[in-house]
MARFITOR-709768 format. One record per residue (C-alpha): residue number from 1; residue in three letters; chain; x, y, z. Coordinates in steps of 0.2 Angstrom, whole numbers. Layout:
// residues N
NODE   n res chain    xx    yy    zz
NODE NUM ala     A     X     Y     Z
...
// end
This chain:
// residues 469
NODE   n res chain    xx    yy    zz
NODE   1 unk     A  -239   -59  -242
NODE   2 unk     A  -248   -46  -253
NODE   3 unk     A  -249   -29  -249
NODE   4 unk     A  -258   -13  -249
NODE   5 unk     A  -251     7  -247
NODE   6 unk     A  -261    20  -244
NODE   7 unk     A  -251    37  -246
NODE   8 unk     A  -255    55  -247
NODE   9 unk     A  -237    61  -250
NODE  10 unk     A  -228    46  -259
NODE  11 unk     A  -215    45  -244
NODE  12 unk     A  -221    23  -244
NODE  13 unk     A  -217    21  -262
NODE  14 unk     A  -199    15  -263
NODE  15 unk     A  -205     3  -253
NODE  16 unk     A  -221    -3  -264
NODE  17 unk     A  -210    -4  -278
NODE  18 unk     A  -197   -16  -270
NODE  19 unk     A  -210   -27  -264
NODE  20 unk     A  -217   -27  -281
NODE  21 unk     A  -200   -30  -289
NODE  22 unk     A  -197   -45  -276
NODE  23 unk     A  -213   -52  -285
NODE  24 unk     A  -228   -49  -272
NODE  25 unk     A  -245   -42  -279
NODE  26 unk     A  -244   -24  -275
NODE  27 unk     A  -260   -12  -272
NODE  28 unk     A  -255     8  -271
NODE  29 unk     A  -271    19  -267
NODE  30 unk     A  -267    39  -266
NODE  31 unk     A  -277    53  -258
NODE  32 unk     A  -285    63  -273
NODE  33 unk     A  -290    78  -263
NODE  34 unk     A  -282    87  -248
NODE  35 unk     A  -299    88  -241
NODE  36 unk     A  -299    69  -238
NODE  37 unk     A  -281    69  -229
NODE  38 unk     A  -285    73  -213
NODE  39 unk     A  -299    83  -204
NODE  40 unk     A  -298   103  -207
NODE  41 unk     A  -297   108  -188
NODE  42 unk     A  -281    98  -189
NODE  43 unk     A  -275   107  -203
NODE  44 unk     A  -285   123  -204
NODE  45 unk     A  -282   132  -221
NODE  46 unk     A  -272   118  -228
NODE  47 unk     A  -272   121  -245
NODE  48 unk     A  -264   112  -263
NODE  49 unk     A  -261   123  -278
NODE  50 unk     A  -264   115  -295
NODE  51 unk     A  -245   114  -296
NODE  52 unk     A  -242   103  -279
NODE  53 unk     A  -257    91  -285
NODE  54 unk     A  -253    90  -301
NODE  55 unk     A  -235    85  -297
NODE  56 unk     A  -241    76  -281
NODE  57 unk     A  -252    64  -293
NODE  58 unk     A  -237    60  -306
NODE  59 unk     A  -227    52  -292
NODE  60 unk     A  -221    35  -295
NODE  61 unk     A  -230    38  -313
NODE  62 unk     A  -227    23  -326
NODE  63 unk     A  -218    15  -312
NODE  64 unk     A  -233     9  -299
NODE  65 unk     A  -252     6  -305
NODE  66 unk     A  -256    19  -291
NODE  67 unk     A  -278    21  -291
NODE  68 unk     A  -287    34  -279
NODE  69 unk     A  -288    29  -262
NODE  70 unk     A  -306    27  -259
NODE  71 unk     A  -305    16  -276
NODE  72 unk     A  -294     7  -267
NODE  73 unk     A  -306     5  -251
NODE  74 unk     A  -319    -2  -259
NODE  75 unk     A  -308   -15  -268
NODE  76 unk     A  -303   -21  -250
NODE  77 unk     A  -321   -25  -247
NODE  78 unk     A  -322   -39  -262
NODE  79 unk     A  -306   -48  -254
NODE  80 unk     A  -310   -64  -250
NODE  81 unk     A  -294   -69  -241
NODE  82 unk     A  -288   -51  -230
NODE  83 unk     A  -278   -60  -219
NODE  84 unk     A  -266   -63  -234
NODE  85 unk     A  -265   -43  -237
NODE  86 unk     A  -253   -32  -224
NODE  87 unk     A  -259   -14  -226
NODE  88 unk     A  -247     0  -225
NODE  89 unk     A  -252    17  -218
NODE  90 unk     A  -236    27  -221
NODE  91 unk     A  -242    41  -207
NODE  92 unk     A  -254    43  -190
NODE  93 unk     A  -262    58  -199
NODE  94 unk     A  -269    42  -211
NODE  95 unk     A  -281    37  -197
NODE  96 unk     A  -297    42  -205
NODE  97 unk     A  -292    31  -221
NODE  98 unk     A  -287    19  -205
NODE  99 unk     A  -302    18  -195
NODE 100 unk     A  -311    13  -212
NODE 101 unk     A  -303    -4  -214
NODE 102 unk     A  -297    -9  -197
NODE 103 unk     A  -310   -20  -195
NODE 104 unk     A  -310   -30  -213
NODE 105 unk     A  -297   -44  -206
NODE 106 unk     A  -283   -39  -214
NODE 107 unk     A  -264   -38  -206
NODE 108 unk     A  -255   -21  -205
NODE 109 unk     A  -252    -3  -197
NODE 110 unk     A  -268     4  -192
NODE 111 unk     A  -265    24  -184
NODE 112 unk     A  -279    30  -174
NODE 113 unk     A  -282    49  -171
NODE 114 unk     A  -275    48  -152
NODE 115 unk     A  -260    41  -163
NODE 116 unk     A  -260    56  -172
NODE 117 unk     A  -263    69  -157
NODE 118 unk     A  -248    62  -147
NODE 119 unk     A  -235    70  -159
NODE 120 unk     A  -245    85  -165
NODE 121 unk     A  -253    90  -147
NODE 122 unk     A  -236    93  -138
NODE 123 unk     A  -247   102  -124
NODE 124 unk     A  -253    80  -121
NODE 125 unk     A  -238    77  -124
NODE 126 unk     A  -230    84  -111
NODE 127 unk     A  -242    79   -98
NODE 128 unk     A  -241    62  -103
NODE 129 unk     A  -222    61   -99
NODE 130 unk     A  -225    72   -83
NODE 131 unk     A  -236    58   -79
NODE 132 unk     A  -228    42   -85
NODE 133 unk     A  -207    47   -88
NODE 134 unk     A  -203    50   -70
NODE 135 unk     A  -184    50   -74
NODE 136 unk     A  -186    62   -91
NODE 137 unk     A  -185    81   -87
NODE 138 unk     A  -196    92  -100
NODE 139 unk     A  -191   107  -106
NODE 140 unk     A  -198   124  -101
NODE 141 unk     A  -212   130  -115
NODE 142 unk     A  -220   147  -118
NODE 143 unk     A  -235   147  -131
NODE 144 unk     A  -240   161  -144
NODE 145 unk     A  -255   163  -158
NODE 146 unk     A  -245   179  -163
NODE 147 unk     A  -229   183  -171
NODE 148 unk     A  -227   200  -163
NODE 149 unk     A  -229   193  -144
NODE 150 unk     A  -215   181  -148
NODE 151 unk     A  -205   194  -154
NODE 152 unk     A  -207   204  -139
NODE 153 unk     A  -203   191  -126
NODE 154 unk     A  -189   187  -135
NODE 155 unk     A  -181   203  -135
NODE 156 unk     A  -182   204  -115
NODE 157 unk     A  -178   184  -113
NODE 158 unk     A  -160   181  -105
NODE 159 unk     A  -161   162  -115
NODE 160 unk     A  -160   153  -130
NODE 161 unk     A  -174   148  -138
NODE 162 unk     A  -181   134  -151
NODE 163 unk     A  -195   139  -163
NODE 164 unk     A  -207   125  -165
NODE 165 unk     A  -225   127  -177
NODE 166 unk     A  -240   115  -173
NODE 167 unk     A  -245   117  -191
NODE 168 unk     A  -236   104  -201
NODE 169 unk     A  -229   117  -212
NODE 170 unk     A  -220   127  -201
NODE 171 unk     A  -204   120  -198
NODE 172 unk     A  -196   117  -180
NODE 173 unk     A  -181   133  -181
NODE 174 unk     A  -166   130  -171
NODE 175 unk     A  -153   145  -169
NODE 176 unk     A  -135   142  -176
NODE 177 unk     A  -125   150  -165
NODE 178 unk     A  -122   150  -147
NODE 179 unk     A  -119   172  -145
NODE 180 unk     A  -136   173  -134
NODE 181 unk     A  -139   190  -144
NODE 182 unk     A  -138   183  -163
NODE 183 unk     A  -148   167  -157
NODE 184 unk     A  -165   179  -152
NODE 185 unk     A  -161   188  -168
NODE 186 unk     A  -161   172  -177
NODE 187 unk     A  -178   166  -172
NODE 188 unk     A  -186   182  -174
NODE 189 unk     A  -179   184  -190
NODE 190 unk     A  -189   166  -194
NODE 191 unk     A  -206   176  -185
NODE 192 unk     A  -205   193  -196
NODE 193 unk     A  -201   182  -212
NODE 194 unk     A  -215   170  -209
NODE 195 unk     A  -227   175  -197
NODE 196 unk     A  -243   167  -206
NODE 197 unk     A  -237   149  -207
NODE 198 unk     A  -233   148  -188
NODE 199 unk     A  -247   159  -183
NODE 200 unk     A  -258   148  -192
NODE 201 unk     A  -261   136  -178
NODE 202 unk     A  -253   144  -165
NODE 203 unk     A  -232   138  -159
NODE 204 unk     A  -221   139  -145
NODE 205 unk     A  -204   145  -140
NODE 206 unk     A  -192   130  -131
NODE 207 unk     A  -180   134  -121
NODE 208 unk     A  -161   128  -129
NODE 209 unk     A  -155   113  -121
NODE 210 unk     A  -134   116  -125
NODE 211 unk     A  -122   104  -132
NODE 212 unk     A  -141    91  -132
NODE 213 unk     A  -135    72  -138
NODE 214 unk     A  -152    67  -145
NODE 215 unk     A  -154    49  -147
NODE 216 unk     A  -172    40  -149
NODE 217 unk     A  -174    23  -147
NODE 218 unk     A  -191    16  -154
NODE 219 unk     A  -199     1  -151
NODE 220 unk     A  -210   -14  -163
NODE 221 unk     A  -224   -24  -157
NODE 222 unk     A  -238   -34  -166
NODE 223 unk     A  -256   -36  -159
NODE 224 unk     A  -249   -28  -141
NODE 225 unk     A  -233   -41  -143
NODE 226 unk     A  -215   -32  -140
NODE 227 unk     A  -203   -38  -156
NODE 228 unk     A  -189   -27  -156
NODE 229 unk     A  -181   -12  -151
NODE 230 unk     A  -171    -1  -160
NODE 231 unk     A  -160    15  -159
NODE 232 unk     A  -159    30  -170
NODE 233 unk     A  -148    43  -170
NODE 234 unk     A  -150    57  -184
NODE 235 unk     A  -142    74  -190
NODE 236 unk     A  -158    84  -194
NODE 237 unk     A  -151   100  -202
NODE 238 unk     A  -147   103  -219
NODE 239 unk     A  -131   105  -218
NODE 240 unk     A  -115    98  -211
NODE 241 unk     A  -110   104  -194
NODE 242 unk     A  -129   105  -188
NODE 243 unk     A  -129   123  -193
NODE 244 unk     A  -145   125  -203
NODE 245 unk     A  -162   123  -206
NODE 246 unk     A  -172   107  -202
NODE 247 unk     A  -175    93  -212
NODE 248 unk     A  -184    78  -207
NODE 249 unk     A  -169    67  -207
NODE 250 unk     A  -153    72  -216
NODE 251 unk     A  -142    56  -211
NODE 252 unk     A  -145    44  -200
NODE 253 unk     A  -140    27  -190
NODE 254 unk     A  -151    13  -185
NODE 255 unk     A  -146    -3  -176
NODE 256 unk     A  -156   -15  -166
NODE 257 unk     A  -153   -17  -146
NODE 258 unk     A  -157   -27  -130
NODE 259 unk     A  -175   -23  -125
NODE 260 unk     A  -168   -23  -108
NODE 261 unk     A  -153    -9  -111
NODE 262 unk     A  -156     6  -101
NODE 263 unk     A  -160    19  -113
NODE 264 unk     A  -177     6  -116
NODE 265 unk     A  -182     6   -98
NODE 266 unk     A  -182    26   -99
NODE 267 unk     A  -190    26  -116
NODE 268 unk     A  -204    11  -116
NODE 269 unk     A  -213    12   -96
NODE 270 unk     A  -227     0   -94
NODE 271 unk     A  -241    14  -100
NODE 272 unk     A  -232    10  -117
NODE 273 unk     A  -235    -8  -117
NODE 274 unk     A  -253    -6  -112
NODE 275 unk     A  -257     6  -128
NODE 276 unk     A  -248    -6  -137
NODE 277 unk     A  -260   -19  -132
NODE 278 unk     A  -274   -10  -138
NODE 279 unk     A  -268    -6  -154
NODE 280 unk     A  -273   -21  -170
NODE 281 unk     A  -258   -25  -178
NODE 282 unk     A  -241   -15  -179
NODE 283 unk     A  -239    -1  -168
NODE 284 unk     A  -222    10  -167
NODE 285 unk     A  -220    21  -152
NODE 286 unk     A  -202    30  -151
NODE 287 unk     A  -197    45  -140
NODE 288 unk     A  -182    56  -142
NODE 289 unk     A  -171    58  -127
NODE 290 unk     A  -160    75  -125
NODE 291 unk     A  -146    73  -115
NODE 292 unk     A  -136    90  -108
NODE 293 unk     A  -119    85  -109
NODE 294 unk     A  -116    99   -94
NODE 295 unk     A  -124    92   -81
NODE 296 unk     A  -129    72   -89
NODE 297 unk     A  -149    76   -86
NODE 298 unk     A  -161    68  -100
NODE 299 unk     A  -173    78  -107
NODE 300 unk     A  -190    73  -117
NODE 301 unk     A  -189    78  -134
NODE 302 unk     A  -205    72  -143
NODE 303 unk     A  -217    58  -148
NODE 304 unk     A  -219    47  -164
NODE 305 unk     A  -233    38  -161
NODE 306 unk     A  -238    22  -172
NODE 307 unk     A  -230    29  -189
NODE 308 unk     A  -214    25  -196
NODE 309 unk     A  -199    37  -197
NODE 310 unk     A  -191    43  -211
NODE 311 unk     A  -177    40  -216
NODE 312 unk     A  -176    28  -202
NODE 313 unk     A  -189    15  -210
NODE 314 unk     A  -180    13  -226
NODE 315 unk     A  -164     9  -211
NODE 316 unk     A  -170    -2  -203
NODE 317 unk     A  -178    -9  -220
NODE 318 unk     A  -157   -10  -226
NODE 319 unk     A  -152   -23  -211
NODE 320 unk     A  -167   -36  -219
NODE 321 unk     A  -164   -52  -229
NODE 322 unk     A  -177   -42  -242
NODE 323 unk     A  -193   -32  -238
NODE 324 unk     A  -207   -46  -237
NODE 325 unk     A  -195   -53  -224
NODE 326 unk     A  -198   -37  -212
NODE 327 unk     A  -216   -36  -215
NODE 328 unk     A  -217   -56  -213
NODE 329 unk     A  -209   -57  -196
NODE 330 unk     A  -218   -43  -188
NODE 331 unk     A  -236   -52  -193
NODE 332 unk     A  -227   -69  -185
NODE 333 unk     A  -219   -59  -170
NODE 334 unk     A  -203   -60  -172
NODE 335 unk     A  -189   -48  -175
NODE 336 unk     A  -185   -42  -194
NODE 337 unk     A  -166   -39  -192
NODE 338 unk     A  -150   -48  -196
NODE 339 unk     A  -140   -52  -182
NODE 340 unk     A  -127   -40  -177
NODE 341 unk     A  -131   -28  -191
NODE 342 unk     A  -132    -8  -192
NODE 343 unk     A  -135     3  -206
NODE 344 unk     A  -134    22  -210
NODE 345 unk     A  -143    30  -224
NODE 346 unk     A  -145    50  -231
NODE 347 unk     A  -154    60  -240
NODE 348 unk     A  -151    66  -256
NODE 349 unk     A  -158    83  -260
NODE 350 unk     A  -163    92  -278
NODE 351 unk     A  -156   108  -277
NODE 352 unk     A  -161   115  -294
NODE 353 unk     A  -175   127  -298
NODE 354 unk     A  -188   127  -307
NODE 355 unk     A  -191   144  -315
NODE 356 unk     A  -210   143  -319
NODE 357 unk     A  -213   138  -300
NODE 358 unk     A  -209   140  -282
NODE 359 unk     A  -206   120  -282
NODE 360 unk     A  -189   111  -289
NODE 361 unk     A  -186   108  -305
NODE 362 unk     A  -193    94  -315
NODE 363 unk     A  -190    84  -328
NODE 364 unk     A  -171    82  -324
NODE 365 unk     A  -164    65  -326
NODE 366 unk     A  -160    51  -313
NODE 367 unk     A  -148    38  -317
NODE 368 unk     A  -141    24  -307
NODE 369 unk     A  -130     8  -309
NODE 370 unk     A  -139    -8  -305
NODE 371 unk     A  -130   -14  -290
NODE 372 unk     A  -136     0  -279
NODE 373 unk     A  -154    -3  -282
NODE 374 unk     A  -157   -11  -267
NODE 375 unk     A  -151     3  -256
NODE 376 unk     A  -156    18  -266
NODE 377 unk     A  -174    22  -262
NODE 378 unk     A  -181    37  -272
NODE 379 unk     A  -194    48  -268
NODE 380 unk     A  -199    63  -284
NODE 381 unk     A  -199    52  -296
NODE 382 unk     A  -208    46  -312
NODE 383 unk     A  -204    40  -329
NODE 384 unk     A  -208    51  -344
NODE 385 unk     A  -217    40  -360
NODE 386 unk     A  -199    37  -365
NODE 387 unk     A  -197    26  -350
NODE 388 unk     A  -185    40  -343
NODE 389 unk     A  -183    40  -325
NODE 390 unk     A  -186    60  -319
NODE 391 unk     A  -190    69  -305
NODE 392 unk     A  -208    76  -302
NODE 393 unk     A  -202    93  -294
NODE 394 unk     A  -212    90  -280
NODE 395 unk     A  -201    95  -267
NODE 396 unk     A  -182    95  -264
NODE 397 unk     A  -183    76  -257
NODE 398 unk     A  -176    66  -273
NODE 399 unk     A  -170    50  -262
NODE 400 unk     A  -161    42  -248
NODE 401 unk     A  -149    31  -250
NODE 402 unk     A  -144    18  -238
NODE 403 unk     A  -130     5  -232
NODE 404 unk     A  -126   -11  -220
NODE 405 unk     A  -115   -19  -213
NODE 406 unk     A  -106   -28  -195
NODE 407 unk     A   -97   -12  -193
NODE 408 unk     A  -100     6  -193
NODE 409 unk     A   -86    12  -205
NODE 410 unk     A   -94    -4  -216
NODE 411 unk     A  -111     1  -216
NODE 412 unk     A  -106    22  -219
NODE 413 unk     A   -91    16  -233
NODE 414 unk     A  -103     4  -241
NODE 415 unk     A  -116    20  -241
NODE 416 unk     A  -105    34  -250
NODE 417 unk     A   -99    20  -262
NODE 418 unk     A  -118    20  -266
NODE 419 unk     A  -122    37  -269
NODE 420 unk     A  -105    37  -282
NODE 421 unk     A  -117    22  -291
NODE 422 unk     A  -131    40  -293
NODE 423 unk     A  -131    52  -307
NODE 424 unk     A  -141    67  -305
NODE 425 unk     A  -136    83  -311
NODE 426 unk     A  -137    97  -293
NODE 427 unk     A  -137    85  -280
NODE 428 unk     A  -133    87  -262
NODE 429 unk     A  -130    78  -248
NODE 430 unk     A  -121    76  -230
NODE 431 unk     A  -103    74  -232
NODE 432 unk     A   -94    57  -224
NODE 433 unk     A   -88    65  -209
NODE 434 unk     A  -103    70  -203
NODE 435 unk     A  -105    51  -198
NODE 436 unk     A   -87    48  -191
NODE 437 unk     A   -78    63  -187
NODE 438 unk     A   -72    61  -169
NODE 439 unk     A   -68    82  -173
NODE 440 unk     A   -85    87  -171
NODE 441 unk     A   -97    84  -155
NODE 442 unk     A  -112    81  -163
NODE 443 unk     A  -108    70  -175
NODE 444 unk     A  -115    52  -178
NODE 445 unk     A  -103    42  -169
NODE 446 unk     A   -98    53  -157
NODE 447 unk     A  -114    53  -151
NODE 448 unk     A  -114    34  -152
NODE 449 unk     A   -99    33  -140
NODE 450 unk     A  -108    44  -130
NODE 451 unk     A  -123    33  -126
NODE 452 unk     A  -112    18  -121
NODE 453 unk     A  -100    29  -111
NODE 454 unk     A  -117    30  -101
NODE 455 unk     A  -120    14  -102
NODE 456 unk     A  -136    18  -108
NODE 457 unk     A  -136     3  -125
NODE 458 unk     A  -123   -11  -127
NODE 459 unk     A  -118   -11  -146
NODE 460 unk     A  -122   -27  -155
NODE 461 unk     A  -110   -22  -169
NODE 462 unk     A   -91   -18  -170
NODE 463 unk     A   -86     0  -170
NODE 464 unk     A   -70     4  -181
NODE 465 unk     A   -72    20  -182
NODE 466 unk     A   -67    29  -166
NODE 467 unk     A   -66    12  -155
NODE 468 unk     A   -75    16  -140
NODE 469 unk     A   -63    18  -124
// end
């Protein structure tokens, strides 16, 4: 197949790159303007400083032939055979670039603005589950426009709370500690620091589900036609021990199961398989499940509706006989993944300054051997006119690399033996027992063991590490 990537942030570019590499005919169109990303009552005040945009634009520089988006548009309209052509929209908050071409013939992902709504309206999203998840419990929710009402209720509040923004700038805050006190001085520690971001379209205050194993299965379908089903369990936080701020995915583990295993039947009711029929194309619905370990009851966590996950995509992405063969089997309805595989990956984080800037720096050399080109998958990147690979200084996401294998401890050994194959001068990333320490709760295969202890998934893989009782 050929193939065409709309992007706004570069997050779909490693995989534009490899396709091109595996010698398809690649077409990359970006988003000039933030104006154009999505609509402004959306993202009210969403600005881009000349920084941001400049560095935004150099991604993937001398690397990709990447052209403006709407350059790209028009192109689609000249080509004579679209059914040949899977387009790839790398988020739902794409849906306006979306609704442009749905209807030109060609194969893809195609986000709509309900899409979109589903994980940025949690006040819908809530309602839909009350509606639709009978079995899921939801937690309790206060809203606020204000930082100084939050602060007040917190101060009186008995509870723990979770900060999450509706703006995609303000991140979702998690209090480290389980000292009741220190935990409310935590989150308003987050609302006296930085009142504008989450006041800028409103947030709300979770209530704390304790000891929570969070595990979201997702599920494929094609022109409404169920393909696979996958799980994904992820450490989100910065740093090890879940102790720290919110990334989008820190480390993670991806393996296909049974459509049929229980965790499914709760994740994936009918209402989903309807949507899914409406939907043109590829659609990717997933919900997290959190489970309290105290008293075993599931709670709904939140939506991704019809866009990929990240690191999860380039995961699944790992357990493929190459990256046309994913994308080929979905548009044939049939599942992408290698028998009895499962893969991890993790992110690797540019932790140098830039002194001229807010951002990371830039210019700073990336280097890598040859044999670990197939998992690594970078992000800030370019090449310099010496044909230097360096980083863009975009943001503190510099790649993620990844690994497979039959086994658990294959897939995470094979995945550190990887990121010794990097160079890169003030890099971080998740240590190894973060994945396989039986020491600590939350860690990856804990949480595993956890989920079958529960019978909630039958493993299609071996487990080594911390065989499952």
């Amino acid at each position: 197949m050929n193939y065409i990537f709309i992007t706004f942030g570069g997050m779909c570019l490693p995989i534009a790159e490899k396709l091109q590499k595996e010698g398809h005919e690649v077409i990359v169109g970006i988003i000039d303007d933030i104006k154009d990303y999505v609509m402004e009552e959306e993202m009210r005040g969403a600005k881009e400083n000349d920084i941001d945009r400049k560095r935004r634009l150099s991604l993937y520089r001398n690397i990709l032939d990447i052209q403006p988006a709407d350059k790209v548009v028009e192109k689609m309209k000249t080509i004579k055979n679209p059914h040949e052509y899977f387009v790839f929209f790398e988020e739902n908050d794409l849906y306006r670039w979306s609704a442009k071409v749905i209807d030109m013939g060609f194969e893809g992902n195609f986000p709509t603005k309900e899409d979109y709504l589903f994980e940025t309206d949690r006040d819908n999203a809530k309602e839909f589950v009350r509606k639709h998840y009978p079995k899921l419990n939801i937690p309790e929710v206060k809203e606020f426009t204000k930082a100084a009402d939050a602060i007040k209720f917190l101060e009186k509040t008995e509870d723990i709370w979770v900060l999450k923004g509706r703006d995609v700038t303000a991140n979702t805050f998690v209090p480290d500690i389980s000292d009741i006190e220190l935990a409310k001085r935590q989150v308003i520690e987050m609302l006296n620091n930085f009142p504008k971001i989450y006041e800028e379209m409103g947030f709300i205050l979770e209530l704390f589900i304790p000891n929570a194993i969070e595990l979201t299965p997702e599920k494929l379908y094609y022109d409404g036609v169920p393909i696979a089903t996958t799980l994904d369990i992820e450490n989100k936080s910065f740093g090890s021990g879940n102790k720290s701020i919110q990334t989008g995915c820190a480390e993670d583990l991806v393996f296909p199961t049974n459509m049929e295993d229980r965790i499914n039947k709760l994740a994936f009711p009918e209402i989903v398989d309807e949507m899914a029929r409406e939907h043109k194309g590829l659609f990717i619905w997933d919900a997290s499940l959190l489970i309290n370990k105290r008293d075993g009851k599931i709670y709904f966590g939140e939506f991704c509706s019809n866009r990929p996950g990240y690191n999860a995509l380039f995961t699944e992405l790992a357990q493929c006989s190459s990256i046309d063969t994913y994308f080929d089997n979905i548009v044939h309805k049939k599942s992408p993944f290698n028998p009895g595989t499962v893969a991890s990956s993790v992110r690797i984080f540019n932790m140098n300054e830039d002194p001229k800037s807010d951002n990371v720096a830039s210019d700073m050399t990336v280097d890598y051997k040859p044999e670990i080109e197939k998992d690594l998958w970078l992000w800030d990147v370019k090449k310099n006119d010496r044909g230097t690979l360096v980083t863009v200084g975009l943001d503190w996401n510099l790649a993620v690399i990844t690994g497979s294998g039959k086994s658990v401890e294959e897939a995470v050994s094979r995945m550190y033996r990887n990121i010794d194959g990097l160079s890169f001068v003030g890099a971080y990333y998740r240590p190894k027992d973060d994945y396989v320490s039986l020491d600590y709760q939350t860690s990856i295969i804990n949480r595993l063991n956890y989920g079958v202890e529960r019978g909630l998934y039958q493993l299609p893989f071996t487990v080594i590490v911390g065989e499952i009782k």
